[in-house]
C-alpha positions in Angstrom: -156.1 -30.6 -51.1 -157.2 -33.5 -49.2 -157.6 -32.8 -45.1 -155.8 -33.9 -42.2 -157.1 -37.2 -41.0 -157.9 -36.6 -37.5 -159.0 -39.8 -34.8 -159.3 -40.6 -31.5 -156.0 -41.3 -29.2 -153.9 -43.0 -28.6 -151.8 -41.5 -31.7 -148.5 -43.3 -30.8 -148.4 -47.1 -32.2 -145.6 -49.4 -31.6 -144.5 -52.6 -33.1 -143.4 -54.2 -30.0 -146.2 -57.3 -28.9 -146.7 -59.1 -25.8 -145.2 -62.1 -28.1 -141.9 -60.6 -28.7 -141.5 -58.5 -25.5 -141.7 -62.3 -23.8 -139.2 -63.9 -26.2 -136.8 -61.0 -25.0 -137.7 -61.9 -21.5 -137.2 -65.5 -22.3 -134.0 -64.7 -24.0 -132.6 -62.5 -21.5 -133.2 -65.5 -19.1 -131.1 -68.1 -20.9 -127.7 -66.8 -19.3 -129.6 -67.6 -15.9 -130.8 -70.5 -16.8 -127.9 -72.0 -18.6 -125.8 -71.2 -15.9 -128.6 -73.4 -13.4 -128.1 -76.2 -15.6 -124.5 -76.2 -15.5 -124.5 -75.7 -11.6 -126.5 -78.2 -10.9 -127.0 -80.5 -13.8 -129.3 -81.7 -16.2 -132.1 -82.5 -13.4 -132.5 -78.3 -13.6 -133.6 -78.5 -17.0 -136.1 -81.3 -15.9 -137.6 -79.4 -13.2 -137.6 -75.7 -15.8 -139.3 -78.2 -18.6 -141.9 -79.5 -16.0 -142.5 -75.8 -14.6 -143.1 -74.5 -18.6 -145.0 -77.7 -19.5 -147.2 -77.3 -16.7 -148.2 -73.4 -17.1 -149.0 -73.7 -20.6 -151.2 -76.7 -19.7 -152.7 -75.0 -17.3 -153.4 -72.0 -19.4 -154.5 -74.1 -22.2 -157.1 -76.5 -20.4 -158.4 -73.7 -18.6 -159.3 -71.6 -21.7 -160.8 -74.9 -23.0 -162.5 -75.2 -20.0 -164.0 -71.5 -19.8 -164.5 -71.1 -23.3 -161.6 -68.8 -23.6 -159.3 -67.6 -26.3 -156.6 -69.4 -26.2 -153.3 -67.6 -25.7 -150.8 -69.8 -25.1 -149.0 -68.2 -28.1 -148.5 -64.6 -26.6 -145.9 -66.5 -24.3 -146.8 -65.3 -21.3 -147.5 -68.6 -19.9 -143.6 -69.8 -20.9 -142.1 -67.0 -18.8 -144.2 -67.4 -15.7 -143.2 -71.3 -15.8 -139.8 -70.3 -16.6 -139.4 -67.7 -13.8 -140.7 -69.9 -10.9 -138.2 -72.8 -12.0 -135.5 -70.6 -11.6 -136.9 -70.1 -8.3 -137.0 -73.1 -7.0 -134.5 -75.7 -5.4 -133.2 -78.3 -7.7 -134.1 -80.6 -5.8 -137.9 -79.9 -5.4 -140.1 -83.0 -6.3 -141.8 -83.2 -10.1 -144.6 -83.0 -9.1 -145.0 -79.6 -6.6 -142.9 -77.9 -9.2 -145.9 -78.8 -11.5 -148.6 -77.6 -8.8 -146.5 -74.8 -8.3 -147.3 -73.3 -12.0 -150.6 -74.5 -12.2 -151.8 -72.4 -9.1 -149.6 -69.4 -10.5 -151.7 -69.6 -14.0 -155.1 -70.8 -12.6 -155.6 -69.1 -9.6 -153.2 -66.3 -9.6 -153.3 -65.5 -13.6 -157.0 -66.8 -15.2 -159.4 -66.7 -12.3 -158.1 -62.6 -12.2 -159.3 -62.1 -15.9 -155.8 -63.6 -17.8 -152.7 -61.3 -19.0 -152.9 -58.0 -17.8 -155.3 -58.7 -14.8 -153.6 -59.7 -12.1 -152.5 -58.3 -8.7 -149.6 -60.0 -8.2 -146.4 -61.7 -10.4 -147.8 -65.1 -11.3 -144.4 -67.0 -10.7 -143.9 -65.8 -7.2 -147.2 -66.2 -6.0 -146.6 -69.8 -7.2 -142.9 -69.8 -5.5 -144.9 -68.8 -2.1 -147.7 -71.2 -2.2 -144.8 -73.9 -2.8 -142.7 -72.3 0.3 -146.2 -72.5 2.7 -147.0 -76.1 1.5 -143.8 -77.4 1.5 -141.0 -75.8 3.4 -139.2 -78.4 3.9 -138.6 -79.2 0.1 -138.4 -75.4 -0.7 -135.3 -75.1 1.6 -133.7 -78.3 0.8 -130.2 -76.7 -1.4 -128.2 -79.9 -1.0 -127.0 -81.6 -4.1 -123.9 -83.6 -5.5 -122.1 -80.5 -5.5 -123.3 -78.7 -2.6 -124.4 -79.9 0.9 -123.9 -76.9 3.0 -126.3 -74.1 3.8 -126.5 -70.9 1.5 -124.4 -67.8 1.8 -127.0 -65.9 2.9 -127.5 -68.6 5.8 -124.4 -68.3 6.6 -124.2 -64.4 6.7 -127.0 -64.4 9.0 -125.7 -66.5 11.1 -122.7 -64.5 11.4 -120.4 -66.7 9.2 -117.9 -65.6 6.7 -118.7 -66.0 3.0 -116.6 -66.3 -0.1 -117.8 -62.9 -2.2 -116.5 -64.3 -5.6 -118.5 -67.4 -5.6 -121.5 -65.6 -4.7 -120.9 -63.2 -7.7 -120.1 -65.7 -10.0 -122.3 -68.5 -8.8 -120.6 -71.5 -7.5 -122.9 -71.8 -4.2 -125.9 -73.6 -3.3 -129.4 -71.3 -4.2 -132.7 -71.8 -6.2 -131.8 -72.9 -10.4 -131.1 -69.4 -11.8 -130.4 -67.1 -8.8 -127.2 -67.9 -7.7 -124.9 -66.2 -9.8 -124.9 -62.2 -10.2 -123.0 -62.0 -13.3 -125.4 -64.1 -15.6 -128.4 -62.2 -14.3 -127.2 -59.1 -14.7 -125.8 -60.0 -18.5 -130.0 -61.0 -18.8 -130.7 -57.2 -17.3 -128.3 -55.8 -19.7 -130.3 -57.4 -22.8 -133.5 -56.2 -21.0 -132.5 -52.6 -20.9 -130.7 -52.8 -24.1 -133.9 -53.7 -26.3 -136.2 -51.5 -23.9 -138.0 -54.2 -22.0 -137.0 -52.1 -18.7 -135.4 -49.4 -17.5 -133.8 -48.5 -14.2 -136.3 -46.6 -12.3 -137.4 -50.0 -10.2 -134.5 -51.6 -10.0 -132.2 -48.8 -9.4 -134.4 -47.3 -6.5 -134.5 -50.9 -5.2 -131.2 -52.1 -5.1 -130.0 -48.3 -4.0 -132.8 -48.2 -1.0 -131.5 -51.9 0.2 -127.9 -50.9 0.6 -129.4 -47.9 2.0 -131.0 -50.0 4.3 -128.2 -52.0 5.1 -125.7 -49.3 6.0 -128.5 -47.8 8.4 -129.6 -51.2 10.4 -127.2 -54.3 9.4 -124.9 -53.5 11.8 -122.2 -53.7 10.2 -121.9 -49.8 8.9 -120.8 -48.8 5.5 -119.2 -52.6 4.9 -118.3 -53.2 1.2 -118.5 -56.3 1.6 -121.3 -57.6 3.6 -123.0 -55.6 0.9 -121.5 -57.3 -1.9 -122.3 -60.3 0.0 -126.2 -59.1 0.5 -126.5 -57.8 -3.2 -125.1 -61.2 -4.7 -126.6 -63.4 -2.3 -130.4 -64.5 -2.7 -132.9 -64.1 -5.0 -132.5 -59.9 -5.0 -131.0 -59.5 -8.2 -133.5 -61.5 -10.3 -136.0 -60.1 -8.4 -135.5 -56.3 -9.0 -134.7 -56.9 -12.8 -137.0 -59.8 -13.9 -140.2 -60.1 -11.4 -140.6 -56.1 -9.9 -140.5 -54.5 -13.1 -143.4 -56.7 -14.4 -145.7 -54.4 -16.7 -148.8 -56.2 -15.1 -147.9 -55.2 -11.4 -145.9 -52.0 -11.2 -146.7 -48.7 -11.3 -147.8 -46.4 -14.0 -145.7 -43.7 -13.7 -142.0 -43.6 -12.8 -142.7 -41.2 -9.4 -144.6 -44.3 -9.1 -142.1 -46.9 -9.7 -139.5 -44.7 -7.8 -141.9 -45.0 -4.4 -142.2 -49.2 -5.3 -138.9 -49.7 -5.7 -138.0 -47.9 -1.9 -140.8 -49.7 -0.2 -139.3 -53.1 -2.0 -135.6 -52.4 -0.8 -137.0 -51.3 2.6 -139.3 -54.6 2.9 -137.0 -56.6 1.6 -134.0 -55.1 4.5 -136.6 -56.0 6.8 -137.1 -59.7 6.0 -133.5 -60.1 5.8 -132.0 -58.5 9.0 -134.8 -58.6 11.0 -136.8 -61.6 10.2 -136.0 -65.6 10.7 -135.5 -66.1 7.0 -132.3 -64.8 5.5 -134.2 -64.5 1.9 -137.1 -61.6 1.5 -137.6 -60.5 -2.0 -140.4 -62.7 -3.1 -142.4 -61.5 -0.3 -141.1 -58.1 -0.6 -142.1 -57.9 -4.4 -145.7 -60.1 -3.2 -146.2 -57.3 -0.9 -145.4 -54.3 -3.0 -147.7 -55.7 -5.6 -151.1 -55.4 -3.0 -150.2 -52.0 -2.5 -149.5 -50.8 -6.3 -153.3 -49.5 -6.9 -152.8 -47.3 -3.6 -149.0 -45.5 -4.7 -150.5 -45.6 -8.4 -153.5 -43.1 -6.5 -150.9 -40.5 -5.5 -148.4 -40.6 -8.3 -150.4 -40.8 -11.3 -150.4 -37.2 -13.0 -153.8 -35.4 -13.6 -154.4 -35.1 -17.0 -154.1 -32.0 -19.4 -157.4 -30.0 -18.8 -158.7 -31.3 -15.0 -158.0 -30.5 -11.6 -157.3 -32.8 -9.1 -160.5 -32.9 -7.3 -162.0 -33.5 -11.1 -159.8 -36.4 -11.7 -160.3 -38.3 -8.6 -164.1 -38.1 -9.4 -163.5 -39.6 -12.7 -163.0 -36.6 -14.6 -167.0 -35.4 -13.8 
């Protein structure tokens, strides 16, 4: 009778690869992203093409560069291109778009160690270097179609907004955030093959409306929150960018305590701050302090006190 084969952990192998978890992401982004094109027209596939081209350049010259594996073919660079162009204004020049990805794979991605060693999401590190070097451009929603400001301008401002366009997406906004309904069909697809689950985004999107009952002045409103949940770059935010393997939380206590501080943060920046958008620097935010909630909610393992563990297990 032959004997048990016995190894080191971990014991549990599964087929899933960073490849195919991105082509899900990249899938579950096409309803987004289709919708960006036909919104705003064929220059938003121009400006998503540039974004791609730029961060798998980027990645690929700098592995040359360095000497470097190349690993443009795990994908990774495709959806960080992809998620800052839907993240951006239509109307955004070539070439910042371009210098947008490149500092998100360069200097937010590579010079951290690649995939897997950054702090912060690589896309909206880019989006905010693009909003601090060029405001101007970054806020600029007028196109053929629109010329107004967006809904969530105008809810700050005390205007009135029309709750079905927001939802389905016929209002000015960055490429793919302005309609609800197409991001949450790329959610669906997300949860449905396991990319995700709900633990971020539910304690997000549950601690914002929270957040808006308590200080938005307008009490328990249905729809000012409608408007507020629809509205902005929340949506594709808690599904797409805060539940980023790389810069969550290891355990779902974990992700339960991110997801409040980023519905709290992100209550703050909109009813309290001059901008009527907050998630990217929300998400930015909860990213720097990830290592610190990870500290607290990771559980000790089988066999060590507490004390033991926090000393490395000596």
């Amino acid at each position: 009778m032959s004997l048990p084969r016995v190894s080191s952990n971990p014991h549990i192998r599964s087929g899933a690869t960073t490849q195919l978890l991105m082509f899900t992401v990249i899938l579950a982004l096409m309803p987004a992203f289709g919708y960006g094109i036909y919104n705003f027209g064929i220059r938003a596939l121009f400006v998503t093409l540039v974004c791609v081209a730029s961060a798998v350049l980027s990645e690929l010259v700098f592995a040359l560069i360095t000497k470097k594996k190349i690993r443009v073919s795990d994908l990774s660079a495709v959806v960080t291109g992809l998620l800052l162009a839907l993240n951006l204004p239509v109307s955004i020049p070539f070439w910042q778009a371009a210098l947008g990805s490149a500092f998100a794979i360069i200097v937010v991605k590579e010079l951290f160690g690649g995939l897997g060693k950054n702090f912060m999401n690589p896309a909206l590190a880019g989006r905010c270097f693009l909003i601090i070097s060029f405001p101007v451009a970054m806020t600029n929603f007028a196109t053929d179609t629109y010329t107004g400001a967006t809904p969530l301008a105008l809810l700050k401002s005390g205007e009135s907004v029309d709750i079905r366009a927001m939802v389905f997406g016929n209002i000015p906004g960055t490429i793919g955030e302005t309609s609800m309904v197409m991001i949450l069909i790329g959610a669906c697809i997300l949860l449905l093959f396991g990319v995700i689950d709900l633990w971020i985004p539910g304690s997000y999107i549950l601690t914002f409306v929270i957040f808006l009952i308590l200080f938005g002045g307008h009490g328990f409103d249905p729809a000012y929150i409608s408007a507020h949940l629809a509205g902005g770059g929340l949506m594709l935010g808690a599904f797409f960018m805060a539940t980023d393997y790389v810069t969550r939380p290891v355990s779902k206590k974990g992700q339960v305590v991110f997801g409040i501080f980023l519905g709290i943060m992100t209550g703050i920046f909109r009813i309290f701050g001059p901008s009527a958008e907050g998630v990217s620097y929300a998400i930015i935010l909860g990213n720097c302090i990830v290592p610190l909630i990870d500290k607290f909610t990771v559980p000790v393992p089988f066999g060590l006190t507490a004390s033991e563990f926090k000393k490395g297990g000596r």
